[in-house]
C-alpha positions as CSV (number, residue, x, y, z in Angstrom):
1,X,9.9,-24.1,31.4
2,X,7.4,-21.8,30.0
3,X,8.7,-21.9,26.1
4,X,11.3,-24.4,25.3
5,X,12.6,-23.0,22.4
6,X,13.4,-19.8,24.3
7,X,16.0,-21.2,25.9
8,X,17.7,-21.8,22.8
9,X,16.8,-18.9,20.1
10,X,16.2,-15.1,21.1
11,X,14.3,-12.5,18.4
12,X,15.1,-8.9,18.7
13,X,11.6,-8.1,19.2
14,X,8.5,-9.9,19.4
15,X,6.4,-7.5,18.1
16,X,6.8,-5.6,14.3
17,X,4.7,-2.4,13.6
18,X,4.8,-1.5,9.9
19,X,2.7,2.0,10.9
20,X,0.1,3.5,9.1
21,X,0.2,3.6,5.0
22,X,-2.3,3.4,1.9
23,X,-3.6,0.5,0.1
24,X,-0.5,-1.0,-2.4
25,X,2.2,0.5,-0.5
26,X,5.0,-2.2,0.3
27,X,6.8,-2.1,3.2
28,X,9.6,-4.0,5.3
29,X,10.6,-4.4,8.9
30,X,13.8,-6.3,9.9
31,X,13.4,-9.3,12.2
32,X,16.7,-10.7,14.1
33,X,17.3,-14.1,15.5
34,X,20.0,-15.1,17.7
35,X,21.5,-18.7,19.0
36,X,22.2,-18.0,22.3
37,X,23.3,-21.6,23.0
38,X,26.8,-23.2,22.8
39,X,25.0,-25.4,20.0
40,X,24.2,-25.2,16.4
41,X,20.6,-25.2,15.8
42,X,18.6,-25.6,12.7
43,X,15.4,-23.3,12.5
44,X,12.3,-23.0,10.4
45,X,10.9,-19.5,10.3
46,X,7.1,-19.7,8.8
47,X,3.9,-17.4,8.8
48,X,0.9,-18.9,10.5
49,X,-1.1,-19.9,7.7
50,X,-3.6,-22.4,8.8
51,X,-5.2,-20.1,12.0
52,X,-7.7,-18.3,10.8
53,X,-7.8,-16.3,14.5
54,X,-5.4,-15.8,17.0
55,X,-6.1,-15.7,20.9
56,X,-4.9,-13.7,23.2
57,X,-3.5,-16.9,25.1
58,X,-1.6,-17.3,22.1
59,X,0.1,-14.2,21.4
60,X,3.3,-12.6,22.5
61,X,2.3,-10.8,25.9
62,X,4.4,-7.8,25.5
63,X,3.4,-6.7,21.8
64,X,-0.2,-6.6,22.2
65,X,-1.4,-3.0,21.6
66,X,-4.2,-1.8,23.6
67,X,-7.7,-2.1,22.4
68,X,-7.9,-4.9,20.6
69,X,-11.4,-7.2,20.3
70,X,-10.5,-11.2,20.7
71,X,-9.6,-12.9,18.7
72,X,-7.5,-11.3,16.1
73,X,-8.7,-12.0,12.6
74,X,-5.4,-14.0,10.6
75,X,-4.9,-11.4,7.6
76,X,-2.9,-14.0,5.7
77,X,-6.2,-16.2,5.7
78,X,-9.4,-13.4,5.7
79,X,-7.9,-10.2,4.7
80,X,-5.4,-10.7,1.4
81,X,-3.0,-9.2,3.1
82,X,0.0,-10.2,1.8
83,X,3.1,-11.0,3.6
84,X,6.8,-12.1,2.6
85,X,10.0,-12.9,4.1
86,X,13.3,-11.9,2.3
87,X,15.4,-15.2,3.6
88,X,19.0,-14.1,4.5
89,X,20.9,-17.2,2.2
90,X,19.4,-16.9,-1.5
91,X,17.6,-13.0,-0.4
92,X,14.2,-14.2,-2.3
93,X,10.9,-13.9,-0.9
94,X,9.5,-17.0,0.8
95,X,6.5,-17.9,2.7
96,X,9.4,-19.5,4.8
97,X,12.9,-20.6,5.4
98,X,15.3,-22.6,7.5
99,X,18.2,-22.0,8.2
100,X,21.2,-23.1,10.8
101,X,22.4,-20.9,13.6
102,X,25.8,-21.4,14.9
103,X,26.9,-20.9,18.8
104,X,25.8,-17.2,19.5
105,X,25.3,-16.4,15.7
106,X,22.6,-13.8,14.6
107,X,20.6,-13.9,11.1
108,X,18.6,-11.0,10.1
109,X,16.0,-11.0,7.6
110,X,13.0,-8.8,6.2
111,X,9.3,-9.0,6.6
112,X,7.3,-7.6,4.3
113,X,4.0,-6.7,3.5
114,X,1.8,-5.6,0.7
115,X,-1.7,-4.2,1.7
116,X,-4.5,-4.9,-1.0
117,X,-6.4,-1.9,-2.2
118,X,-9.3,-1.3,-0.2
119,X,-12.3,1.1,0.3
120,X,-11.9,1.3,3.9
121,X,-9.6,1.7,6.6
122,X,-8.6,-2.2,8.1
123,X,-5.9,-3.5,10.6
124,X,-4.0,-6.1,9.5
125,X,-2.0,-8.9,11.3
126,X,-0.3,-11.3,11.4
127,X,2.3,-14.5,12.8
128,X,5.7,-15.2,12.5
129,X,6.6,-18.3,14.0
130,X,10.1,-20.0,14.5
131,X,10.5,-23.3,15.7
132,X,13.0,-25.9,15.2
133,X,13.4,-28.1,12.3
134,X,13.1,-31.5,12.7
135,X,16.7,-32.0,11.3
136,X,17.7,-30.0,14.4
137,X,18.1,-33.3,17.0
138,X,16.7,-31.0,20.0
139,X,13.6,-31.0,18.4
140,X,13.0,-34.4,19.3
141,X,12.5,-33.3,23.2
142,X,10.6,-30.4,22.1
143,X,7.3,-30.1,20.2
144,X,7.8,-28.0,17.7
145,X,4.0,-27.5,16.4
146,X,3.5,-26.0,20.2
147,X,6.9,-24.9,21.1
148,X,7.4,-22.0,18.7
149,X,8.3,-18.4,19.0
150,X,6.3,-16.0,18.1
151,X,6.2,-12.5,16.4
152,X,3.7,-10.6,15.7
153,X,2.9,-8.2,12.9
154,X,0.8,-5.3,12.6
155,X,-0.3,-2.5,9.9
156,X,-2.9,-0.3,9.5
157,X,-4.3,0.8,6.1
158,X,-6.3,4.0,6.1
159,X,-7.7,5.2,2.2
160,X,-6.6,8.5,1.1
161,X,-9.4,11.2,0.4
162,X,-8.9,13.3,-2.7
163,X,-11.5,15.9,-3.2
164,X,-11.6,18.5,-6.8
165,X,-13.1,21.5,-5.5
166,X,-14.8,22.1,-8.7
167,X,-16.3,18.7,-9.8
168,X,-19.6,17.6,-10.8
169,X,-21.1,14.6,-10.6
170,X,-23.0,13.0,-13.4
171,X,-26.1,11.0,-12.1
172,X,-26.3,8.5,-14.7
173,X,-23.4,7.5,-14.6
174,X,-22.0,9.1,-11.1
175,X,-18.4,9.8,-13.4
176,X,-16.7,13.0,-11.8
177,X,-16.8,16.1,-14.1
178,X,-14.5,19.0,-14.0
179,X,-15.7,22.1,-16.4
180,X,-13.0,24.0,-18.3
181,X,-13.5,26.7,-20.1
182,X,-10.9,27.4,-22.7
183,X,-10.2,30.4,-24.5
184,X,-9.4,30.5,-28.5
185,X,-7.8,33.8,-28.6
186,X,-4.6,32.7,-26.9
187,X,-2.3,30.3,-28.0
188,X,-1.1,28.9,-24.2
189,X,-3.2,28.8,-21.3
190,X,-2.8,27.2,-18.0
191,X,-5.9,26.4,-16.1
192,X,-5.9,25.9,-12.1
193,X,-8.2,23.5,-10.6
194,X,-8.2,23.1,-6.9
195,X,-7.9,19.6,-5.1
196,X,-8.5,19.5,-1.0
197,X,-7.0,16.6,0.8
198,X,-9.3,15.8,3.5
199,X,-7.3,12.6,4.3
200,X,-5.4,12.5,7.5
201,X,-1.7,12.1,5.9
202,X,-0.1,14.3,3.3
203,X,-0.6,13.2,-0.5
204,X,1.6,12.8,-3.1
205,X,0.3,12.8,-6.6
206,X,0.9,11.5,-10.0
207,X,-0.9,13.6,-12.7
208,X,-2.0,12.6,-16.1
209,X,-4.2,14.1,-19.2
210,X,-5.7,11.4,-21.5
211,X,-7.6,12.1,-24.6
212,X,-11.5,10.7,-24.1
213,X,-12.8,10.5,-27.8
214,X,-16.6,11.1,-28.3
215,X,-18.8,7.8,-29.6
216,X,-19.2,9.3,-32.9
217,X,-15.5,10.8,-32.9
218,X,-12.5,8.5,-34.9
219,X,-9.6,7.5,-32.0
220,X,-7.4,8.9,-34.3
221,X,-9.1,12.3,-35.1
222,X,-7.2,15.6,-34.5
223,X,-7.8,17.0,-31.0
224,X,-9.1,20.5,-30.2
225,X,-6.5,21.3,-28.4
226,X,-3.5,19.5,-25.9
227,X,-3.7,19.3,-22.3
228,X,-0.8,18.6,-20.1
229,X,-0.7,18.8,-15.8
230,X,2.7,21.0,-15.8
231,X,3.9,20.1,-13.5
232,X,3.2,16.2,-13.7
233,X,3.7,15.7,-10.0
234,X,1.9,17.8,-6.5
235,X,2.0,17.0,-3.0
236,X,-0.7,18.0,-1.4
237,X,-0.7,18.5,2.8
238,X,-3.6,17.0,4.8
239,X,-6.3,19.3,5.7
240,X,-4.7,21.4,2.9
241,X,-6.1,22.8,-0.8
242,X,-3.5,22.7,-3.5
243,X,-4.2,24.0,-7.3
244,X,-3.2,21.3,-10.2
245,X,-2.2,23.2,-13.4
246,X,-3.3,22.5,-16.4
247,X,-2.0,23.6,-19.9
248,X,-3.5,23.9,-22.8
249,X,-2.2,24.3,-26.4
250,X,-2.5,24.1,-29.8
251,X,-5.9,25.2,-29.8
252,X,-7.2,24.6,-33.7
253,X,-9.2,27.3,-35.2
254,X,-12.1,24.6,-35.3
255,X,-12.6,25.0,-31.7
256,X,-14.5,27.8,-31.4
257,X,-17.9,27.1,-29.7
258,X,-16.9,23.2,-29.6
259,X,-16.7,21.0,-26.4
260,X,-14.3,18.2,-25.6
261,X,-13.8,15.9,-22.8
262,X,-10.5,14.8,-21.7
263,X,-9.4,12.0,-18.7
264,X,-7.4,14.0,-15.7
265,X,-6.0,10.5,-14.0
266,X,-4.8,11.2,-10.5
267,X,-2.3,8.4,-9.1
268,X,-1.2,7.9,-5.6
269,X,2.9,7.9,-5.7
270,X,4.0,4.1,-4.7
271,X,0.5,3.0,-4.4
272,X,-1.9,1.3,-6.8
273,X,-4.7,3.6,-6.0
274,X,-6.1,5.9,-9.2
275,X,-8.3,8.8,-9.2
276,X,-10.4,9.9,-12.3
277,X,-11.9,13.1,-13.6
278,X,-13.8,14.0,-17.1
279,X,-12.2,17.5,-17.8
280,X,-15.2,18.9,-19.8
281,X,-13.4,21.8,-22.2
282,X,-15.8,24.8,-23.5
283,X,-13.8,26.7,-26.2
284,X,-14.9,30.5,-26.9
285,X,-13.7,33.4,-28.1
């Protein structure tokens, strides 16, 4: 008998592919695990925690996707890639679970994962194991730190790339600048500046003006004018060049001849990661 525990529980699949997505994101895959005895067994369903690698000897034969280097590094140990399970009785996320599987009966459950953010794109996996518990009285005849099933995980982070068309980069300091030049004349302008994303999936964006005081200038001093992104959201397609508008209003009369800078903050939707830009604004006539 190659796998003991086969003969008693079946899963649905032995190999989960949460796809390709940016750092942050959260995502969830459904798992299924059947009794396909005429028996009630009690099961504990666990991530593999303590291996810091994983073999090939080790690993489900039919989920292994080409091209892999062994072993596999265990991205709930190196990476801090973290993973959950959303257990099917109290639906809260555990690092584990039992639970007890009548004749024939099927649980499902969810395994998720949150990538960290990262600078760089990374494959992440990882183990799901499911043995039986040791209140379950066939785990006597069975050793359950050997005889396990196994599922395993894998995701692939890749980093979005987010270019302004127009920036500068300031070599002290290596901060992005984007120069506006404003206009005094008009009460309402809207400014275009063009974003490429030279990322291989399509973007969707958050947008964001902040005021950026000068050292010598009170926080709570009268701006020269406000800046908004109208409208507050873009998606941009890869390989594509989209324009972000920005408008300005209530330009004082002090303006005139005056700079300002002012934060564009750029967020990935559903995703912790955050671009920044100094929007440089030249005021004349």
């Amino acid at each position: 008998r190659e796998n003991g525990i086969a003969n008693l529980i079946e899963a649905d699949t032995n190999y989960l592919n949460f796809g390709v997505f940016y750092p942050g994101k959260i995502f969830k895959c459904n798992l299924a695990l059947t009794n396909i005895t005429e028996h009630t067994h009690i099961i504990s369903v666990y991530f593999d925690s303590s291996s810091a690698h994983f073999e090939e000897s080790l690993l489900p034969k039919a989920a292994l996707p080409e091209g892999l280097q062994y072993p596999i590094a265990n991205s709930e140990k190196t990476n801090g890639c973290w993973h959950f399970m959303l257990s099917p009785s109290n639906k809260t996320f555990d690092k584990s679970f039992s639970a007890s599987l009548a004749p024939h009966e099927t649980i499902q459950f969810g395994v998720v994962i949150k990538s960290p953010c990262i600078n760089r794109p990374q494959r992440f996996f990882s183990l799901v194991k499911v043995c039986l518990s040791e209140e379950d009285l066939m785990s006597q005849l069975l050793d359950s730190g050997k005889d396990s099933l196994a599922v395993l995980s894998e995701a692939e982070v890749v980093t979005p790339k987010l270019e302004c068309c127009k920036e500068l980069i300031h070599d002290p300091t290596g901060m992005k600048i984007v120069p506006l030049v404003i206009k005094c004349d008009s009460n309402i302008q809207r400014l275009r500046v063009p974003f490429k994303n030279a990322g291989g999936r399509d973007l969707e964006l958050i947008l964001n003006v902040l005021r950026y005081p000068a050292p010598d200038e009170s926080s709570d001093a009268e701006p020269l004018a406000v800046c908004r992104c109208l409208p507050n959201t873009a998606k941009i397609p890869s390989g594509a060049i989209s324009f972000i508008s920005i408008c300005v209003s209530q330009i004082t009369k002090e303006a005139q001849g005056k700079r300002e800078q002012k934060i564009l903050l750029i967020k990935i939707k559903d995703t912790l990661m955050m671009y920044s830009y100094i929007l440089d604004c030249s005021f004349i006539l």
